[in-house]
N, CA, C and O atoms as CSV, one atom per row, in Angstrom:
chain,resi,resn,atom,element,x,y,z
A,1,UNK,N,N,105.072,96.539,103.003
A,1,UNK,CA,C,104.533,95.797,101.880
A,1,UNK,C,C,103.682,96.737,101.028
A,1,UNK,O,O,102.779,97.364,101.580
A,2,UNK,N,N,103.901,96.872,99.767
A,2,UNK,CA,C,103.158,97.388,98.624
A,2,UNK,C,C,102.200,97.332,98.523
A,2,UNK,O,O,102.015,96.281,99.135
A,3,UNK,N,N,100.795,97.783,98.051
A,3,UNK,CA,C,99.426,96.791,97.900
A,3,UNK,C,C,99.218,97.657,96.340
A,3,UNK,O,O,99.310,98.882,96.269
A,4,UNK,N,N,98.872,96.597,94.921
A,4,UNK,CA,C,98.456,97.477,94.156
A,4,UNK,C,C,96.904,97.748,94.332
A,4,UNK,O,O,95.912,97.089,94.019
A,5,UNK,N,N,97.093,99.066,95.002
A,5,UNK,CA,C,95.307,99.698,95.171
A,5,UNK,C,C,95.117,100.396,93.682
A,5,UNK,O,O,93.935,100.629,93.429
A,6,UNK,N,N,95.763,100.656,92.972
A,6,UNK,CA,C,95.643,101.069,91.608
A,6,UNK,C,C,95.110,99.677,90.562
A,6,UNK,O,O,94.606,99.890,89.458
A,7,UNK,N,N,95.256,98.681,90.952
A,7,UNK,CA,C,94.706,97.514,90.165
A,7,UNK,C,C,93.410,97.154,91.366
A,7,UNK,O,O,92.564,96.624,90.646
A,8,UNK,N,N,92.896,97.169,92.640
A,8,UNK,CA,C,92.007,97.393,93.081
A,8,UNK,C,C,90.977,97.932,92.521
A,8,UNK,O,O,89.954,97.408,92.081
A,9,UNK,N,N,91.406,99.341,92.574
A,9,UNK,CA,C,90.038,100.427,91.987
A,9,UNK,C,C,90.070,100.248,90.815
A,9,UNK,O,O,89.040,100.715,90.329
A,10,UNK,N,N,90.748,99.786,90.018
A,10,UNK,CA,C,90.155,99.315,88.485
A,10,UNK,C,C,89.908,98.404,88.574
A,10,UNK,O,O,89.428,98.069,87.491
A,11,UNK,N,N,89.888,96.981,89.770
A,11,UNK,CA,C,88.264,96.252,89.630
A,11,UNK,C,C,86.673,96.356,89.819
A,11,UNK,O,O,85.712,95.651,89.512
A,12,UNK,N,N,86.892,97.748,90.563
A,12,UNK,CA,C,85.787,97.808,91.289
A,12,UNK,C,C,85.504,99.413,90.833
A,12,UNK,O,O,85.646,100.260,91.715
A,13,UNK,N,N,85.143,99.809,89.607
A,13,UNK,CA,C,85.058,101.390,88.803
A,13,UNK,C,C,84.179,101.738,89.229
A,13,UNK,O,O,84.112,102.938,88.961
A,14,UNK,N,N,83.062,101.331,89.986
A,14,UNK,CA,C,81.880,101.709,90.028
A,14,UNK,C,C,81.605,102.471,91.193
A,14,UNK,O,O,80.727,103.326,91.307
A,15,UNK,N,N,82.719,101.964,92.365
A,15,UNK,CA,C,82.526,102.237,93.201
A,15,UNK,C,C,82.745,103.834,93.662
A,15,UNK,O,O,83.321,104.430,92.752
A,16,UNK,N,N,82.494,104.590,94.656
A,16,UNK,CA,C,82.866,105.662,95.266
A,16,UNK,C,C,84.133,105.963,95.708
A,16,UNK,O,O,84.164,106.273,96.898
A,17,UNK,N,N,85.283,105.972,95.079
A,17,UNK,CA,C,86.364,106.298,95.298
A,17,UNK,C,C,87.002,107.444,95.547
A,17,UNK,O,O,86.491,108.397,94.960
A,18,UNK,N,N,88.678,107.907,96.728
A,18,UNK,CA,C,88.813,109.302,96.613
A,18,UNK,C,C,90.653,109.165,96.842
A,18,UNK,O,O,91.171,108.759,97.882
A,19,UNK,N,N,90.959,109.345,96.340
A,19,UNK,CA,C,92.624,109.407,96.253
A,19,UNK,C,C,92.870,110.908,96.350
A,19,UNK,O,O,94.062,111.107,96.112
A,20,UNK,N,N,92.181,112.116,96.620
A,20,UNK,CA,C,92.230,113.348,97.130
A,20,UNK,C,C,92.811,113.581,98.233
A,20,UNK,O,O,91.999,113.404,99.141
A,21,UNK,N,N,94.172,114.001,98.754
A,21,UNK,CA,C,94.721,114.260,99.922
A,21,UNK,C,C,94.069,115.113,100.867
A,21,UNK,O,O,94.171,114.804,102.054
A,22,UNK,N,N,93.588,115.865,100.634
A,22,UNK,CA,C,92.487,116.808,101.305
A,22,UNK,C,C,91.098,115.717,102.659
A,22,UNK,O,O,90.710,115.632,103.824
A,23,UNK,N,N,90.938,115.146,101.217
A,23,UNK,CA,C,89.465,114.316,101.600
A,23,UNK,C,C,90.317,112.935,102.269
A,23,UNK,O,O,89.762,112.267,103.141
A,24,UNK,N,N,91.284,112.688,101.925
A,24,UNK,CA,C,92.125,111.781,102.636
A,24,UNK,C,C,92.279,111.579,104.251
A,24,UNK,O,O,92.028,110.701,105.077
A,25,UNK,N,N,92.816,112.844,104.230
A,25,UNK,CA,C,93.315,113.128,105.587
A,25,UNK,C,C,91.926,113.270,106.221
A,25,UNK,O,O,91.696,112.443,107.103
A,26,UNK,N,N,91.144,113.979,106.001
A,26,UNK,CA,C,89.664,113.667,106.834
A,26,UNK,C,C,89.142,112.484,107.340
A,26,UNK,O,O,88.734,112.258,108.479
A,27,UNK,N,N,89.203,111.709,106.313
A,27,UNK,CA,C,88.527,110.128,106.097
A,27,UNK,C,C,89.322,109.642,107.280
A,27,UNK,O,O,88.671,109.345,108.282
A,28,UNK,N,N,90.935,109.488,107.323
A,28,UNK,CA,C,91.469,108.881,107.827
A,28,UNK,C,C,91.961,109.605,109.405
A,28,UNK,O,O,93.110,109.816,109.793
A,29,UNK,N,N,90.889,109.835,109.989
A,29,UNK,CA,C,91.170,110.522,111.428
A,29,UNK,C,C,89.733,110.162,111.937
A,29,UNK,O,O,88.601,110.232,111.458
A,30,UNK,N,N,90.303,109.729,113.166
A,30,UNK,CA,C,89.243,109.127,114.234
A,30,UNK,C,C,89.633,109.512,115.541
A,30,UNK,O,O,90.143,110.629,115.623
A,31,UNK,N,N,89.514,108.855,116.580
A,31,UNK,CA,C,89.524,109.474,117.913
A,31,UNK,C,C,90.641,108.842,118.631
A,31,UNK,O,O,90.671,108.473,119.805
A,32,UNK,N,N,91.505,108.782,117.777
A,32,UNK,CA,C,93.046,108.021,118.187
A,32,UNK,C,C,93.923,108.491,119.550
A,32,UNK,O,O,94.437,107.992,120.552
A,33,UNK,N,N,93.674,110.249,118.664
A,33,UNK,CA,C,94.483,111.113,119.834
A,33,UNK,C,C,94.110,111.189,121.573
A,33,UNK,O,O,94.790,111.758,122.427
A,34,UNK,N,N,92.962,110.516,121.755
A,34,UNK,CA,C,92.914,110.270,123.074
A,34,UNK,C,C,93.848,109.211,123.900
A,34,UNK,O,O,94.013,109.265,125.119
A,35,UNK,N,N,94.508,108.108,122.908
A,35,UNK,CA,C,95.269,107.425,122.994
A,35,UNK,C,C,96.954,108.032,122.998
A,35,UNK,O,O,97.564,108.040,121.929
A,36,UNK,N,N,97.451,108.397,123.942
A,36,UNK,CA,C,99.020,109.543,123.737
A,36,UNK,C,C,100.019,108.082,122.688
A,36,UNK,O,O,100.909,108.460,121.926
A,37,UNK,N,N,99.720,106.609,122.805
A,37,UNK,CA,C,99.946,105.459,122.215
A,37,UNK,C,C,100.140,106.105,121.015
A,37,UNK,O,O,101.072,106.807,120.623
A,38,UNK,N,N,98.971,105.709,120.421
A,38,UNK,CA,C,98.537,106.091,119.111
A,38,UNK,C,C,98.784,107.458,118.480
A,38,UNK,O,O,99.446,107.724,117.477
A,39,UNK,N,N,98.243,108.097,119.126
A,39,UNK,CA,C,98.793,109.663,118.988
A,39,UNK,C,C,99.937,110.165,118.335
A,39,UNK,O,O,100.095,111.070,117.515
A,40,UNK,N,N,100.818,109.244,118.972
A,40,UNK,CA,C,102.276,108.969,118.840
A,40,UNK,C,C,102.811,108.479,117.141
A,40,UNK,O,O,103.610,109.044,116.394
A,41,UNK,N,N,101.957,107.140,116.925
A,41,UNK,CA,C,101.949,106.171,116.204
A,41,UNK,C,C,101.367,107.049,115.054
A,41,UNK,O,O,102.012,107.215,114.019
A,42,UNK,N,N,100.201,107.582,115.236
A,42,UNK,CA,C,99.287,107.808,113.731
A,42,UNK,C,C,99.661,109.260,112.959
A,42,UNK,O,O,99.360,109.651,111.831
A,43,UNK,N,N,100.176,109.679,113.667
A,43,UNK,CA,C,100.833,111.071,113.365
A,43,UNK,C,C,100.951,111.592,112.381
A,43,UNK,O,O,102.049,112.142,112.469
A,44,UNK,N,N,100.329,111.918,110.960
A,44,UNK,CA,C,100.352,112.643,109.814
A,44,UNK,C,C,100.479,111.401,109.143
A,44,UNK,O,O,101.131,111.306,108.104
A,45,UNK,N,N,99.926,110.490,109.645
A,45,UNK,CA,C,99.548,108.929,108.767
A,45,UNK,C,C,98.027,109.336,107.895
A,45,UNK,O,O,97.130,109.811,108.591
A,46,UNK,N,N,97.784,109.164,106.535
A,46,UNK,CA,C,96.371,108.814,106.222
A,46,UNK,C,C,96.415,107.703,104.976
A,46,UNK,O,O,97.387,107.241,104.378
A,47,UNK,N,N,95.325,107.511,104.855
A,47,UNK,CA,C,94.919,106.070,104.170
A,47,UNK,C,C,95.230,106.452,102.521
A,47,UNK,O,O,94.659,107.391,101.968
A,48,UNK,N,N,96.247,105.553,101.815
A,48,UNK,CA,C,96.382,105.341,100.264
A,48,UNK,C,C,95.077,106.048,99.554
A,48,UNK,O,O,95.308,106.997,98.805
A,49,UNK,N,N,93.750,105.639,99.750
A,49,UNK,CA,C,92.557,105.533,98.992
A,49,UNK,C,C,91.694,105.223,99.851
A,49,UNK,O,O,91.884,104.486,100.818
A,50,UNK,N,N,90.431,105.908,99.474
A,50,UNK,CA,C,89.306,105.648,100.718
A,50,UNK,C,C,87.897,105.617,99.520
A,50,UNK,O,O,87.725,106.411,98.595
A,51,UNK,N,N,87.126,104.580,99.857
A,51,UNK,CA,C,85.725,103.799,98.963
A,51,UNK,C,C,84.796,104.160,100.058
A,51,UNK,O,O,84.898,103.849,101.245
A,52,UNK,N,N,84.147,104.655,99.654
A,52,UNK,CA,C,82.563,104.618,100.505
A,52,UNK,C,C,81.464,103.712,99.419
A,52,UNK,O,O,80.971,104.001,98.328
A,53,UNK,N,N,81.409,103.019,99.926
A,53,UNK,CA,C,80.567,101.539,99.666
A,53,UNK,C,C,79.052,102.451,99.829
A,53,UNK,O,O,78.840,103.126,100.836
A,54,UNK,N,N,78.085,102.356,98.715
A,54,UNK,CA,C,76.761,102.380,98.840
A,54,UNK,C,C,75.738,101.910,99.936
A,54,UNK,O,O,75.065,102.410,100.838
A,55,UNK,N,N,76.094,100.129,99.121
A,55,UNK,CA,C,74.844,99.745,100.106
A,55,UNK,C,C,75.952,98.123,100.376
A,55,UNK,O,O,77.160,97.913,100.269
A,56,UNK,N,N,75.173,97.561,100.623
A,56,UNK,CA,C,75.399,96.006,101.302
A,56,UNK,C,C,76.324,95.358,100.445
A,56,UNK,O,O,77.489,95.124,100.769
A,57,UNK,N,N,75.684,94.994,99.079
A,57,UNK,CA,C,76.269,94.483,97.903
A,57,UNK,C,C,77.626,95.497,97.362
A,57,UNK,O,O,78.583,94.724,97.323
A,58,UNK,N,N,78.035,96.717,96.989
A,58,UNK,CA,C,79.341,96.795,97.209
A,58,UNK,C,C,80.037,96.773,98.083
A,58,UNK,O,O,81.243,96.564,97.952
A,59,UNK,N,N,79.391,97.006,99.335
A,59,UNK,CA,C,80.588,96.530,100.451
A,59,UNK,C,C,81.249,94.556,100.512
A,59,UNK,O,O,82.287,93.982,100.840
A,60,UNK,N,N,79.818,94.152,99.950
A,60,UNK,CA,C,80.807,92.699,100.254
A,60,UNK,C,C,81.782,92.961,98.584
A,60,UNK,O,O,82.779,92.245,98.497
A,61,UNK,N,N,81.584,93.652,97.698
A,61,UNK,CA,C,82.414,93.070,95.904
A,61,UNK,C,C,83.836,93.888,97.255
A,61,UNK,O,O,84.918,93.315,97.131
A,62,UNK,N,N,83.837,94.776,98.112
A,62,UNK,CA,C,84.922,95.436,98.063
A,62,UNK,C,C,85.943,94.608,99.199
A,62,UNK,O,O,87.162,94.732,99.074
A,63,UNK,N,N,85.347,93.730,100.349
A,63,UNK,CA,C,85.696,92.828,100.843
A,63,UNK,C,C,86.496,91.882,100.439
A,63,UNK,O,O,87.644,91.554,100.738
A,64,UNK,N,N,85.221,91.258,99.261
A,64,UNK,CA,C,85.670,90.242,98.658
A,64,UNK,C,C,87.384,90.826,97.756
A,64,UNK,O,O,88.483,90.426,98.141
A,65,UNK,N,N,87.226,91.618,96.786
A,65,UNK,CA,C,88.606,91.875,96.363
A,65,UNK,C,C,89.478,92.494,97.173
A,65,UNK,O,O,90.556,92.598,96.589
A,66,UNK,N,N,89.508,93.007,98.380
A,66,UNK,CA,C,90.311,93.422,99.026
A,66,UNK,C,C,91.056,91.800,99.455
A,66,UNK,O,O,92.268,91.645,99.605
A,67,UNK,N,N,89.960,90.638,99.605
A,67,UNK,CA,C,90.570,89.688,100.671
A,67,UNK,C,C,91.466,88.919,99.014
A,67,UNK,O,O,92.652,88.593,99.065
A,68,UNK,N,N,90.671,88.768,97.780
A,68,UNK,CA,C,91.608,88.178,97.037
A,68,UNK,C,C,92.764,88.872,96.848
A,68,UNK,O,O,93.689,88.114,96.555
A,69,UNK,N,N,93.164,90.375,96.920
A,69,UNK,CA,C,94.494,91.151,96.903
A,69,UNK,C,C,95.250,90.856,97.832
A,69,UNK,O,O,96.454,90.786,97.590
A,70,UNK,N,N,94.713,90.577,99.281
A,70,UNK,CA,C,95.319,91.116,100.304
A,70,UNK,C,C,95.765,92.405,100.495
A,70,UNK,O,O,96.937,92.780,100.501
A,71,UNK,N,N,94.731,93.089,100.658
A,71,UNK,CA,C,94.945,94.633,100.414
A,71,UNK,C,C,94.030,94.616,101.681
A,71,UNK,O,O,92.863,94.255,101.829
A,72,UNK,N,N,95.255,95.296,102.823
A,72,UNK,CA,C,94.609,95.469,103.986
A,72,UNK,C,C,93.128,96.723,104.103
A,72,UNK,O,O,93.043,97.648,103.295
A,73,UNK,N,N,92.275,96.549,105.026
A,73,UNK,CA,C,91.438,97.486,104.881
A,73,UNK,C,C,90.317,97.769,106.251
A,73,UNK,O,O,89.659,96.973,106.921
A,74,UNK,N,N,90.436,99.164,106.301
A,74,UNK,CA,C,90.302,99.646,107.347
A,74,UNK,C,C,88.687,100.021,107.440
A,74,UNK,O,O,88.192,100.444,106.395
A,75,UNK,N,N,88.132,99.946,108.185
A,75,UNK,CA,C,86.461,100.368,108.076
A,75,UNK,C,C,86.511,101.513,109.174
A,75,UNK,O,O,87.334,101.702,110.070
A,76,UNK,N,N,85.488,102.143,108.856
A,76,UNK,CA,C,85.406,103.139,109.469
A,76,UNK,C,C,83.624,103.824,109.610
A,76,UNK,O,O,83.410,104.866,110.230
């Protein structure tokens, strides 16, 4: 399934955004590989776009439009 994250981040301009493959692939690595499962599974997988939310109040505007998109979203 598609998600437009490009009509996302142009609701939410304000926010801390990074569509940088570099900074991508960082963002999107955690401690999976202890899992040989996952390991398996996540394999040169990283995240569309990654928001680092300030404080309290953009994390819920980014919630909130993620849940009216249905634009799945991963915390970290």
């Amino acid at each position: 399934m598609l998600h437009d994250i490009a009509a996302l981040q142009a609701s939410l301009p304000a926010l801390d955004w990074t569509t940088d493959a570099e900074r991508l692939a960082l963002l999107s690595r955690d401690f999976s590989w202890f899992s040989p499962i996952l390991k398996a599974e996540l394999e040169g997988k990283a995240a569309d776009i990654a928001v680092r939310p300030r404080d309290e109040a953009e994390l819920r505007q980014l919630v909130g439009e993620c849940a009216r998109r249905a634009v799945p979203l991963t915390l970290r």
